[in-house]
N, C-alpha and C positions, 0 to 999 in steps of 0.2 A: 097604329093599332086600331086604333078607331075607323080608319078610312076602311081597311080591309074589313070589318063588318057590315057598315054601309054597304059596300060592292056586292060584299058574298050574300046579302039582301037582295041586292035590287035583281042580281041575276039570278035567285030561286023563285022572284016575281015575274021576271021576263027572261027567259033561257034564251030565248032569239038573242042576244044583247051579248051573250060570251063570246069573246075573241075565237073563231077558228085559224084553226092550222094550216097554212099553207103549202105546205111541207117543201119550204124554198130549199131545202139543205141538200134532199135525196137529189141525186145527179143524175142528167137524163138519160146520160150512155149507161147506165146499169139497168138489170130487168126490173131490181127490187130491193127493197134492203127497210133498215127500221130508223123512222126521224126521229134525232137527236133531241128536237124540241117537245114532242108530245110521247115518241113512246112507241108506238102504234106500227105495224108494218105497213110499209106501202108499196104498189107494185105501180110501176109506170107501163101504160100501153100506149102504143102509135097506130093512129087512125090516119085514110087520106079517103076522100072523095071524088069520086066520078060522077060524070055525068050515065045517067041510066039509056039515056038515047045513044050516043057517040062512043063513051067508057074513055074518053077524053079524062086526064086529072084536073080537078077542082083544089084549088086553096083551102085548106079546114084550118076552122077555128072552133072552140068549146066556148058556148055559149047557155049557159043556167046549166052545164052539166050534161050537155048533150054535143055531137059533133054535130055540124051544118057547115056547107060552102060559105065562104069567107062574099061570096055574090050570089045572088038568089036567080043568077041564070045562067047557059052555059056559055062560053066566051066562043064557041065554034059552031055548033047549030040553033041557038038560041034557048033550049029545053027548059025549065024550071026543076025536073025531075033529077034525084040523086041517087046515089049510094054510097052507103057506108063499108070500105074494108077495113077491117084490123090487119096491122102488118106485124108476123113473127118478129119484125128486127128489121130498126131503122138503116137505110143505109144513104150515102151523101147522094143520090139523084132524087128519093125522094124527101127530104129533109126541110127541102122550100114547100113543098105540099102537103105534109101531115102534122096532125095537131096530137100533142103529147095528154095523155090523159091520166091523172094520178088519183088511185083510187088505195080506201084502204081496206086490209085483209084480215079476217078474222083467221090469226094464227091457231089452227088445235091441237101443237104440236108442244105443248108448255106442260111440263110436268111438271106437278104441286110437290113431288117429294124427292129427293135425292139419295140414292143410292149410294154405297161405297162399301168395294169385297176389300177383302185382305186373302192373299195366299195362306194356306196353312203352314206355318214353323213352329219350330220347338222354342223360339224365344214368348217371351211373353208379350202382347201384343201394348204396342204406347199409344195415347189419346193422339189423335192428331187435331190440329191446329187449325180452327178455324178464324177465317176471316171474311168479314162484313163488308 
């Protein structure tokens, strides 16, 4: 009891310091879906890199949140320069080349209240049963 004030102290003093989400759960063949651990929707996107000289594939990796070549040159005309594609949907040629990038998504599709009709009949109408 006491530890868990401590903590819920120290990280309204340093937010930097709370565990994030990794969202290890969400699976990478699906577009998107909601992690188990925090709650929150997450959409997976596939990135892959070319060289901007040749359009040769480059190796991506996500680096602070950003995509970049896994090498900072290109392995065929030497270039330094790149680019960035998002790919609609990974498929197994480019799988060794693009780097998965999971972001999350402010859902605005949640409704605060719930609705529920009943047909009109001549019986009288019974509570129904709620469950939590």
């Amino acid at each position: 009891m006491f530890y868990n004030e401590i903590m819920e102290f120290i990280y309204l003093l340093f937010p930097s310091l709370i565990p994030k989400c990794n969202h290890d759960k969400i699976s990478p063949n699906v577009d998107g879906g909601y992690c188990p651990d925090c709650g929150k929707y997450i959409q997976n996107e596939w990135y892959i890199t070319r060289c901007a000289c040749c359009g040769v594939k480059m190796k991506a990796m996500v680096k602070n949140g950003e995509i970049v070549p896994q090498h900072h040159y290109c392995s065929n005309c030497g270039s330094e320069e790149y680019k960035v594609d998002k790919l609609d949907q990974i498929n197994f040629i480019d799988i060794n080349f693009a780097a998965l990038l999971k972001h999350e998504v402010e859902n605005e599709f949640h409704p605060s209240t719930t609705r529920c009709w009943q047909e009109k009949t001549n019986e009288q109408p019974k509570l129904l049963v709620q469950y939590l």
